[in-house]
N, C-alpha and C positions, 0 to 999 in steps of 0.2 A: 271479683265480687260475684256470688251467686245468685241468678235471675231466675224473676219469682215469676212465673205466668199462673195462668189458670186451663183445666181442661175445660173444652165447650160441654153444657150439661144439653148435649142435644135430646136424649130419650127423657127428659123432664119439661123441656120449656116450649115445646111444639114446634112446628113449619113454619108458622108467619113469621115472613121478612122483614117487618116493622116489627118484630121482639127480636129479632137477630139483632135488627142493627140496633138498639137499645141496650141486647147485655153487649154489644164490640164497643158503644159509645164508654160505656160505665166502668166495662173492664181499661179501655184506655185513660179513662179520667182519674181511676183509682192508683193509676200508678204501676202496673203491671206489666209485663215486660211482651210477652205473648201468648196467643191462644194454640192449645192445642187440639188437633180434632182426632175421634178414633172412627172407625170405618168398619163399614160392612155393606158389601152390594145387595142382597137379600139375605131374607129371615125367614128359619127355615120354622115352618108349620106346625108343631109337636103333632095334630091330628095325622100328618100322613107319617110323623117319623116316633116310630114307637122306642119308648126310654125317653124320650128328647130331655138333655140335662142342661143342654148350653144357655149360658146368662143374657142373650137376647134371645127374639125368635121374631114370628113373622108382626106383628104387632110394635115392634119398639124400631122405633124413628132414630135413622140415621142420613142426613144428608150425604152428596159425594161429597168427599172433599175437595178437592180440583175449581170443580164450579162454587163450592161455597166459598172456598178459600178467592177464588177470582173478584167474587162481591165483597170478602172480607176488606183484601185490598185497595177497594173504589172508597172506603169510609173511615178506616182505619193506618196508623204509618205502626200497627205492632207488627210483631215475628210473628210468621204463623207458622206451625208444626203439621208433619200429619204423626201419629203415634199409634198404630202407624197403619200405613198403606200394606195389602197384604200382597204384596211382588208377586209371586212367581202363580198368582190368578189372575196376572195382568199380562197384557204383548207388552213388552218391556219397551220399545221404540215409542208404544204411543204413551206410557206413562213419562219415558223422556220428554215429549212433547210439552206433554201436562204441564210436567214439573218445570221446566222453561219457562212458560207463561206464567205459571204464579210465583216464577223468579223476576222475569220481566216487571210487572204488575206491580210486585213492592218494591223493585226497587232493592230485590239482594236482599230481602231480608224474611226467606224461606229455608226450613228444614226440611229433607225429605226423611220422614223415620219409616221403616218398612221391613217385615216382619213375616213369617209361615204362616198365620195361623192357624185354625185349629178346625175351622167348619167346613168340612167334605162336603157338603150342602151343596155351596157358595163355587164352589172348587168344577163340582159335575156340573152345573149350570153353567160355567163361564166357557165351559170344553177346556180344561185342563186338569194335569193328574195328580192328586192329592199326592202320592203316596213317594215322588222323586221331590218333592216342594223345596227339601234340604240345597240338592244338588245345584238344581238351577237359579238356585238363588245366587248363587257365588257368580255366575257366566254373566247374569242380569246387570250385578253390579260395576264388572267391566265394561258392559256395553253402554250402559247409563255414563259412565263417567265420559268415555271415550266420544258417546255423544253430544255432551255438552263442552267438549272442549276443545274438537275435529270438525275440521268445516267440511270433510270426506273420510267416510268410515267403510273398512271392510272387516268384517267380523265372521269365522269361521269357529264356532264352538260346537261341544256336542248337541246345544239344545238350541243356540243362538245363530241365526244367519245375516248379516247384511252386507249386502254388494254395493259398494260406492253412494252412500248415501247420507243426507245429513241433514240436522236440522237450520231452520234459519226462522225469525231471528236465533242466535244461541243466548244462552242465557245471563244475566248479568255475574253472577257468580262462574268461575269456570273450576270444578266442577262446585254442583252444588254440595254444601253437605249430606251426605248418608247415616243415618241414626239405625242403629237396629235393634227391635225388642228382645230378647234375649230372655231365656230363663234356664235351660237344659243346657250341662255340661259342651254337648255340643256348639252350640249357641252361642255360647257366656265366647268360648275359644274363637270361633266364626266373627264374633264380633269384633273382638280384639287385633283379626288379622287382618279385616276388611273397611272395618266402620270408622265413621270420624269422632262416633260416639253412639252411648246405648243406653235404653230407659230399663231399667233394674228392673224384676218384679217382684224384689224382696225387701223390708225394710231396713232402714238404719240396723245391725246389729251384726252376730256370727255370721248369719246365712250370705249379708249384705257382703260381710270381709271375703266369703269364701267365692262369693259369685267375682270380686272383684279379684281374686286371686286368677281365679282362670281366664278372666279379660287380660290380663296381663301376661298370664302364660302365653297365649295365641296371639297380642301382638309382641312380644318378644322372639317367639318363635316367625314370625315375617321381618324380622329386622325392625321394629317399628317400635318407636318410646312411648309405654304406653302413659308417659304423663301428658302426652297430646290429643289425648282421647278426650271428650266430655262425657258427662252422665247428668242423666233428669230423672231424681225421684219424683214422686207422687205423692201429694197427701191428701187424702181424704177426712173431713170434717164430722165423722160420725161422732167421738166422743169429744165431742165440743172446742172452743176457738183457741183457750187454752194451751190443749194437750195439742191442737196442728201447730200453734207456734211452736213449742216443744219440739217435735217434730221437724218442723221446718230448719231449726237449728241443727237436729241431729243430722239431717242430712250435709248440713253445711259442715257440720265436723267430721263427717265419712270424706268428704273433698268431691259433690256435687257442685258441676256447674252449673244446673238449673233443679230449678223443681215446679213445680205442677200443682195447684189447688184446685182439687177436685170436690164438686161441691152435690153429687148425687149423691143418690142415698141417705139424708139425713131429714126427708120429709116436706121438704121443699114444694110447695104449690105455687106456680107461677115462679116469671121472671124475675120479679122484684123479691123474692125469696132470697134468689139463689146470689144478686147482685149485693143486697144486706148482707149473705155470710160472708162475701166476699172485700164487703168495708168492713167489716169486725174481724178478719184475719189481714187487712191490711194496715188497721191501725195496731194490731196486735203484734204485728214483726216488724212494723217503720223503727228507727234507728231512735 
């Protein structure tokens, strides 16, 4: 059966805590399977960056996920996502860390999705190099697993080092799941040799068959059956509750394990907005 969450609308419903735990209450009451969060450590300025085209910037509100997810855990028993964490701007040991804890915390019932992105911004400020992001992604993810599943690790990679070390506690999950965004050729293959599953960023249709064609090439090409893969599309509620049911079906019949109701973009003022679209696309795909 495919599991329906929602993505958090953090750049519409603000910082206070007492509206957090209001849309986690509402989305668990409604019926919902888990929340997912998207991420970004800063936002870059368009004033100092001339052209700036990217769909955030220094203005739009992103929590970390790690810690939000750690509060989400204390109020809520859903799945939490991240969709995704951007790896290889992170020391890959202490995101093992992270991701441990908000294993521990729910109780195993944590994805880690994690992904290149796209902002050099975010990349120069963290002291790390945009332009190998590909490379060291693949090293990260051996060392994340290894971490969580090794009470003593030695890791000699070209970007990765660890001598005799480990985490403790380890996490409920061994390892946890790895989700990764995917869109580019590369990518789409990347995912398929590595991932336990990936969030598409094309919809239901051609483009959907052909990204999922080359998930398949890359895990077949590792030995690996890629009907053990999962996938979460996305839906967003711009043209109304309708056409995301629609939607939310089409993905069920592409063979998504999960999908995502995302509720920006559609003019939503306040939390109680965004929690309404999301009881009228609930009662609109309930069985």
């Amino acid at each position: 059966m495919m599991r329906v969450g929602v993505v958090f609308p953090q750049t519409e419903i603000g910082a206070d805590p007492i509206v957090i735990r209001a849309y986690a209450a509402a989305v668990e009451e409604l019926g919902y399977a888990h929340i997912l969060t998207y991420d970004h450590v800063l936002g870059a300025d368009p004033a100092g960056h001339r052209g700036w085209t990217g769909p955030y910037d220094v203005d739009s509100t992103f929590h970390e996920p790690f810690v939000l997810h750690g509060y989400l855990a204390a109020i809520t028993s859903l799945e939490l996502v991240t969709g995704v964490i951007i790896l290889p701007q992170r020391q890959t040991a202490l995101v093992a860390k992270q991701a441990a804890e908000v294993d521990l915390l729910t109780e195993g019932r944590f994805r880690l999705g994690v992904g290149l992105g796209w902002n050099a911004v975010e990349y120069e400020a963290l002291g790390k190099d945009f332009t190998n992001r590909g490379r060291r992604l693949t090293e990260q993810v051996a060392v994340l697993r290894r971490l969580w599943t090794e009470r003593s690790v030695t890791f000699r990679g070209r970007y990765e080092t660890v001598t005799a070390a480990g985490l403790a506690p380890l996490p409920v999950q061994r390892p946890i799941p790895i989700w990764f965004g995917a869109h580019s050729p590369p990518a789409l293959r990347r995912a398929g040799r590595l991932a336990d599953g990936w969030f598409p960023q094309v919809p239901p249709g051609p483009r959907l068959d052909e990204a999922i064609g080359l998930v398949r090439q890359g895990a077949e090409s590792a030995g690996r059956d890629p009907a053990t893969l999962g996938m979460e599309g996305t839906v967003r509620l711009a043209r109304g509750v309708d056409a995301a049911a629609v939607r939310v079906a089409a993905w069920r019949a592409a063979g998504a394990t999960h999908v995502a109701i995302n509720t920006m973009g559609i003019g939503a003022v306040g939390v109680d907005r965004h929690i309404a679209a999301l009881a009228e696309v609930a009662h609109a795909i309930s069985p």
